[in-house]
C-alpha positions in Angstrom: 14.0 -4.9 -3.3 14.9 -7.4 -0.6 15.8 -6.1 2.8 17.0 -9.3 4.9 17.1 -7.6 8.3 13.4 -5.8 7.5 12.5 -9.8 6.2 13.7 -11.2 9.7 12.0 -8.5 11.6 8.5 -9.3 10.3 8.8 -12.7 10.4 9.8 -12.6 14.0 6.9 -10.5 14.9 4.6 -12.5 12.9 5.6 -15.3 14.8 4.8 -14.0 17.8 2.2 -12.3 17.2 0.3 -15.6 16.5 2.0 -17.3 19.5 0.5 -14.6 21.5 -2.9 -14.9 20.1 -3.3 -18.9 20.2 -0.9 -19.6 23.2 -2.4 -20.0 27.0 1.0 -21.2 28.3 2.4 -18.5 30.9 6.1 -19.7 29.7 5.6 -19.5 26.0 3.7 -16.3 26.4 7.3 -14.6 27.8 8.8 -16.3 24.8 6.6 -14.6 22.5 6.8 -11.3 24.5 10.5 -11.2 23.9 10.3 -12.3 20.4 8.3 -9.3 19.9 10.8 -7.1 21.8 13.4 -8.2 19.8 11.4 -7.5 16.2 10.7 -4.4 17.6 14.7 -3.3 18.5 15.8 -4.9 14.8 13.2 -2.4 13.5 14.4 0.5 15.9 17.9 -0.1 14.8 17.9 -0.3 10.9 15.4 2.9 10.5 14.1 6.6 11.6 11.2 5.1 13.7 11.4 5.5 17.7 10.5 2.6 19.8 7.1 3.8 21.0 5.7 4.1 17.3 7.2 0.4 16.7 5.5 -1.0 20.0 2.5 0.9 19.1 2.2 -0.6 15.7 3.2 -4.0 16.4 1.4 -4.8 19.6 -1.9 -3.1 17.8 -2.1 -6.5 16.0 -3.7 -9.1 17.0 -4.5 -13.0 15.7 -3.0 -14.6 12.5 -0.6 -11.9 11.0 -1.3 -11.7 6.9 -0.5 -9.3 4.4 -2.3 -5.8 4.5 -3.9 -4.8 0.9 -3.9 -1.7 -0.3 -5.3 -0.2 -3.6 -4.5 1.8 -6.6 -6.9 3.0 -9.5 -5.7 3.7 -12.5 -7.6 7.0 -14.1 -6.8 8.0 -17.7 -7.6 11.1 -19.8 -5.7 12.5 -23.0 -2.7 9.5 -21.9 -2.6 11.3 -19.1 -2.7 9.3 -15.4 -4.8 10.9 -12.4 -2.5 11.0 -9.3 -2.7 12.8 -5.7 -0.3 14.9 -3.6 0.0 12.9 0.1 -0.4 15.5 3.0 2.0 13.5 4.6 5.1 13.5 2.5 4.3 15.7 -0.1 4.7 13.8 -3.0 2.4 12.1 -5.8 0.5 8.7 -5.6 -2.4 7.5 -7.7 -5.2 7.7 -5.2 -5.9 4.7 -2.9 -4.9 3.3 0.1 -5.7 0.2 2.3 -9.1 -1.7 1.6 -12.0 -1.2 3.8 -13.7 -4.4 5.6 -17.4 -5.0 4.0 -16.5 -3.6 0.5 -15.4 -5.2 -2.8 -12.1 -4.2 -5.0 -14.1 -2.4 -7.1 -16.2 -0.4 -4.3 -12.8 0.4 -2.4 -11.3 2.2 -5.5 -14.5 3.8 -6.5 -14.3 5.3 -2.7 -10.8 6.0 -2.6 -10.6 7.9 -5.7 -13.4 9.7 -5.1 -12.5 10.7 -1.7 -8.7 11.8 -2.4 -9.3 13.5 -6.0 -13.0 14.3 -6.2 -13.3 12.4 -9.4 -16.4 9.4 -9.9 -15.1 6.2 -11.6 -16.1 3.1 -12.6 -13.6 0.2 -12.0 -12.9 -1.8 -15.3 -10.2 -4.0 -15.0 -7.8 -5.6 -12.4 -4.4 -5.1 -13.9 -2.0 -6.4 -11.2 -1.7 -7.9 -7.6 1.6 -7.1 -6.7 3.7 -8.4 -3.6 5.7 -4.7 -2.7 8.4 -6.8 -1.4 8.9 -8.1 -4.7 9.6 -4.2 -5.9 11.4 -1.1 -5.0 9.6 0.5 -2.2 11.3 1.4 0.8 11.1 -1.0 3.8 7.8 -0.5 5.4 7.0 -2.4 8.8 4.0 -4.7 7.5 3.7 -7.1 4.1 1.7 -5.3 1.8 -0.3 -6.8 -1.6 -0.7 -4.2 -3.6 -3.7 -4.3 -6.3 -3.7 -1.9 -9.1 -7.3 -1.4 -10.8 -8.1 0.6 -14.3 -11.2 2.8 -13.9 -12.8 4.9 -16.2 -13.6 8.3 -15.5 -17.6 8.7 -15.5 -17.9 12.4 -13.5 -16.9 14.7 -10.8 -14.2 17.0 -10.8 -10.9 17.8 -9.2 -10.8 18.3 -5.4 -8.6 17.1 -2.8 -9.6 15.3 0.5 -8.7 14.8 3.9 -5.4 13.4 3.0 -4.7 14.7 -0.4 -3.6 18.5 -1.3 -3.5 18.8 -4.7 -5.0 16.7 -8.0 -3.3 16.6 -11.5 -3.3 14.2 -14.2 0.5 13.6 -15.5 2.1 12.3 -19.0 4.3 9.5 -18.9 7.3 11.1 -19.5 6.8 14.3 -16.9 5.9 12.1 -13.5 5.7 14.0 -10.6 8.3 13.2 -7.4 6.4 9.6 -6.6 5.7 8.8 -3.1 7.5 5.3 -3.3 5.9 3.5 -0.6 2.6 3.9 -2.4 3.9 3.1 -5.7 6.7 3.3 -8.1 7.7 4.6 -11.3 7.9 1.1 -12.4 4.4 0.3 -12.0 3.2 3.9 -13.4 4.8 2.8 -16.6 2.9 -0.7 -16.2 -0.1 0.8 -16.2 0.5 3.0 -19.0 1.7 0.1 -21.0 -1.7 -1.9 -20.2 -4.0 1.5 -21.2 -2.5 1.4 -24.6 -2.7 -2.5 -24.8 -6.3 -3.5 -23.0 -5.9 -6.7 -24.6 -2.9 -7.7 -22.0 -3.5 -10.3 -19.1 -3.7 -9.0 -15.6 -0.2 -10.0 -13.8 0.4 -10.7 -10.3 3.4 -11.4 -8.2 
């Protein structure tokens, strides 16, 4: 789902967020300042966030702005799909998040699903690298690749984490409310459609 003035907004902060990182003239540094400023009221404007938060993530950048990764595994048992509840808006996610320096795909997901639904995988298969712009999230500040991984389920047992409060696996047709900005009903049916045909390419894009 395209939103132009979220697309403007983050390419004018990317923009000066690398000006501001490789620039040492005094003049183009203001430039950059206000080009920030202005990214910053575009994103005050069109949603609920206040201006401090805005600042607070945009100036906590530094460098060469790319797109953030974050992670999804797959979990499957009796064509059912492991997901999470988020503390933080209530709703349902296949566990993840965003990748942590020093650790592979594989280890990330591993970690992540272990630590939000108490679960031990094994990561099997990279299904999709997805561009969330290029899908129907909501508008979210930063670019985000998403990359969705098919484990299989080795151990553990259910048990929420720091930022999880409850673990269920769900049939395809009786989805839980999905928290959208981590993934989408859309790609819950993608993965579904690659556990019952492991023969299929992984997709990206």
């Amino acid at each position: 789902m395209s939103y132009k003035w979220l697309e403007w907004a983050k390419k004018i902060q990317a923009l000066s967020q690398s000006g501001l990182s490789f620039s040492n003239d005094i003049y183009d540094i203001e430039r950059y300042e206000e080009l920030r400023k202005i990214s910053s009221e575009i994103m005050e404007q069109y949603t609920d966030l206040e201006m401090e938060k805005i600042t607070g993530l945009f100036t906590n950048e530094t460098g060469y702005q790319t797109p953030k990764v974050d992670i999804r595994g797959a979990v499957f048992t009796d064509d059912k799909i492991l997901m999470v509840r988020e503390n933080s808006d209530d709703k349902w996610s296949l566990p993840g998040g965003f990748c942590d320096i020093g650790l592979s795909p594989s280890e990330n997901i591993m970690k992540e699903v272990k630590e939000e639904s108490g679960y031990d995988v094994t990561a099997k298969k990279l299904v999709a690298l997805l561009d969330m712009n290029q899908h129907s999230h909501p508008p979210q500040p930063y670019h985000y690749y998403k990359i969705f991984i098919q484990c299989e389920l080795t151990g553990g047992q259910a048990d929420t984490g720091l930022e999880t409060k409850d673990v269920r696996f769900f049939s395809e047709n009786n989805l839980p409310k999905l928290s959208t900005g981590r993934n989408t009903e859309e790609q819950i049916n993608m993965l579904f459609d690659y556990f019952r045909n492991p023969n299929k390419a992984s997709i990206f894009d």
